[in-house]
N, C-alpha and C positions, 0 to 999 in steps of 0.2 A: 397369514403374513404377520410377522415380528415386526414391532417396532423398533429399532436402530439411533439412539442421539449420541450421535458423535460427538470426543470431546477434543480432538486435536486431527490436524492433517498437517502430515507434511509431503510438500511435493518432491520428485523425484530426485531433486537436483541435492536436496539438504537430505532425506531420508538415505541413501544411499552411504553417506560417510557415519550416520547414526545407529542404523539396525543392520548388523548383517544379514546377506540376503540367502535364507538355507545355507550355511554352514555346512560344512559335512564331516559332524564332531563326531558322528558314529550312535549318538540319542536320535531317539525315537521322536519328529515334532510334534507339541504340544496339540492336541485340537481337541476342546473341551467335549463333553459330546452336548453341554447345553448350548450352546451355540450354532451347532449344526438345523438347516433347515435355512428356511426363505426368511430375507431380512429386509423393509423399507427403511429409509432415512429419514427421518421428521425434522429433525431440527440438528445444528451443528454450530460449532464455534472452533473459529479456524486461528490457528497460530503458526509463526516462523521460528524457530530454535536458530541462534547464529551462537557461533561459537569463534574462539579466538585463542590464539598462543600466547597472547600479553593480554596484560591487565588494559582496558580502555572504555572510553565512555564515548557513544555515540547518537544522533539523531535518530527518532523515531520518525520516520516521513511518515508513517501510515496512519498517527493518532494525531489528536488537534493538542493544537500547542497548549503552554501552561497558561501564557497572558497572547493576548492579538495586538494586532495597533487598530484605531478604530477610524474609518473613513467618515467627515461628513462632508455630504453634496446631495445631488439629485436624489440619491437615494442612499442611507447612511449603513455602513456595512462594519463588518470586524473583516482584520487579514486573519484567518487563525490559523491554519494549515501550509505548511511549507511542500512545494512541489519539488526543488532539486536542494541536493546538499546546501549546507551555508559553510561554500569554499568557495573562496574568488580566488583561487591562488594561484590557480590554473592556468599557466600564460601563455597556453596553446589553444586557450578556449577564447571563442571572442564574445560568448554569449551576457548576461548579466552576471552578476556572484549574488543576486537572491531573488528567488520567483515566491510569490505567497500567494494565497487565494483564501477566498472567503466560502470556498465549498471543498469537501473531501476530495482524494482522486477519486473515491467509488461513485461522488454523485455525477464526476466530469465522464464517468462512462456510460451514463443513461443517455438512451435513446431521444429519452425527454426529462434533458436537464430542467432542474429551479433556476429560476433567473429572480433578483441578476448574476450573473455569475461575474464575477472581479478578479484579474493578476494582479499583482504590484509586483514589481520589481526595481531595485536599484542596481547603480554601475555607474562605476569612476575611469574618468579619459584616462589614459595611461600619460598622454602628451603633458598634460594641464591640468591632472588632480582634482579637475570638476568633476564633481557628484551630482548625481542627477534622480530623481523619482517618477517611475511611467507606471501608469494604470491602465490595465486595459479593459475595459468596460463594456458588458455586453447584456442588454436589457430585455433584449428578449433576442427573437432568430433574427430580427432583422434590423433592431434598433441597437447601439452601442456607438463606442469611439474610442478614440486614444488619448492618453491626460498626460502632463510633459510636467516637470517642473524640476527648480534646482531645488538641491537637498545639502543639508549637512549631517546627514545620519551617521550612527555608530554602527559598525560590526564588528561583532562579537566572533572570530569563527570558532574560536576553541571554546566556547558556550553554550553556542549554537543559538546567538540572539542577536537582535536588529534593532535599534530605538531610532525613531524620528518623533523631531520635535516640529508641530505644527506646519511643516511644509506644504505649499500648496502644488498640484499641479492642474493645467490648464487643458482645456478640449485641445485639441491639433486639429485644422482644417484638413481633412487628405488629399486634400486639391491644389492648395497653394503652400501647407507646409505651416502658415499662420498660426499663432496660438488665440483664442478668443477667451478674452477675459472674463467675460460675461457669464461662461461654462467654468468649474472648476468643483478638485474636490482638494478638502486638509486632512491631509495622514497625523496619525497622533498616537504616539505608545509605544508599547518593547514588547515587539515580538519572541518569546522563548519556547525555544524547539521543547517538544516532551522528549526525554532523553532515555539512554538503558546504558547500566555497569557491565560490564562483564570483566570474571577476574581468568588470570592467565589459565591455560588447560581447563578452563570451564564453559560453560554455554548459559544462554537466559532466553528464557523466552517473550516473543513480543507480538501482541494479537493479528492478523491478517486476517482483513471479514472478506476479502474477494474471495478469498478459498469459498467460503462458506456462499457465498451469491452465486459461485458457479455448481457449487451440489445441489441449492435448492431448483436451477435452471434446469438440468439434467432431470433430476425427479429419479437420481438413483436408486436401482435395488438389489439385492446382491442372493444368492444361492449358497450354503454353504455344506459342500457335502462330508462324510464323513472319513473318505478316502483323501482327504487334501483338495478336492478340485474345487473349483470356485467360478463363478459365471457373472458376472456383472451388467446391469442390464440399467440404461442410461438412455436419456432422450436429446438430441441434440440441432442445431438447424438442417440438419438431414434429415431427421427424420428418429426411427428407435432404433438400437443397435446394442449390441452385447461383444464383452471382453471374456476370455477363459484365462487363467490361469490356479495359484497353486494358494492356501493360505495357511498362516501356523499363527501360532499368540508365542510371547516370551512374559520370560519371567515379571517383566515391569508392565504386566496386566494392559497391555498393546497386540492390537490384531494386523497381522502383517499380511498384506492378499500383494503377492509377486503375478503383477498380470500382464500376456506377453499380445503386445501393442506394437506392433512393428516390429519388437526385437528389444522394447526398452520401456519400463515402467513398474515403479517399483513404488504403490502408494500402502501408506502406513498411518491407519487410523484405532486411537485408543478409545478401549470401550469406556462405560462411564459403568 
């Protein structure tokens, strides 16, 4: 069995408009013959390629910000992580216009989250141009609350940043609605999103570790024969199970395995 470290994955949805899939230029596909034979995956580093027809600068939601705002109370936190865009502009949307947290979305999908785990969010009435600061607080599975307070923050959305200055907000009783002053925490800093360039007709790449959490979960391994066929063989909450399909390498030192999965799957990982 070969060792395998992956240096990029893209999923189907991006890979698709990137590599063409078998071509039928009339050449022979490439299949090295060192590559052929049984391959495990040991380690992997997972990325997204977004591309764009205009020049533009965007939110990276996946990485922790440049600076956080920093909470102190009960227990004193950083916001550093932004969970949905920073665009309130959206006036079909009734939700806040900024969710932040003090844990990645990768650690918000463990089975057994670090606590405490913290949102913050702000949002201005449309009626009456009050701004408002809410923390939602959650200390462990069964301990947390909700934190209320007025805010005068700045947003930033073409920067992709948030500043609040020492605002406090208060526990909320869930019973009576109450705020209790006695509870509270003070938001303090400028949140700035980590950002990415992309110039027009080009693409950039931008790290994605869920790729990589769900190959080491699988415990993939792959067959690669010399005829093109290909067997991939993956562990999953059912149980073990294997994919067949077809693989070639191009020119840009990328192994392409076209594996037929219902009718559609077309995963594209470069060797190292």
């Amino acid at each position: 069995m070969k060792n395998f470290k992956t240096k990029s994955i893209l999923l189907l949805s991006l890979s698709l408009f990137l590599i063409p899939a078998c071509e039928d230029t009339g050449d022979e596909p490439n299949r090295p013959e060192e590559l052929v034979g049984s391959w495990a995956i040991t380690d992997a580093d997972g990325v997204i390629i977004i591309g764009s027809n205009v020049s533009q600068k965007g939110a990276n939601m996946f990485a922790k910000g440049q600076s956080s705002i920093n909470l102190y109370g009960t227990h004193n936190a950083e916001l550093a992580y932004m969970i949905v865009n920073l665009d309130g502009e959206d006036e079909d949307e009734d939700g806040p216009d900024v969710i932040l947290s003090n844990r990645s979305i990768w650690e918000m999908d463990e089975e057994n989250p670090t606590y405490p785990m913290i949102y913050g969010f702000v949002d201005e009435d449309d009626m009456t141009g009050e701004k408002a600061l809410g923390l939602q607080v959650m200390l462990s599975k069964t301990e947390g609350g909700l934190y209320i307070g007025t805010s005068d923050y700045v947003l930033d959305s073409l920067n992709f940043s948030l500043t609040i200055s020492s605002d406090t907000a208060y526990a909320r009783n869930m019973s009576t609605g109450l705020l209790d002053s006695s509870k509270y925490y003070i938001a303090d800093g400028t949140f700035q999103a980590a950002t990415f360039t992309v110039n027009a007709s080009d693409s950039v790449v931008v790290d994605f570790p869920l790729i990589v959490q769900g190959i080491k979960e699988e415990q993939i391994q792959m067959d690669l024969r010399a005829n093109g066929d290909v067997t991939h063989y993956f562990t999953d909450e059912f149980g073990q199970g294997e994919d067949h399909g077809e693989w070639y390498t191009t020119d840009e030192n990328v192994l392409v395995m076209i594996m037929d999965l219902e009718g559609k799957i077309d995963t594209c990982i470069s060797l190292s």
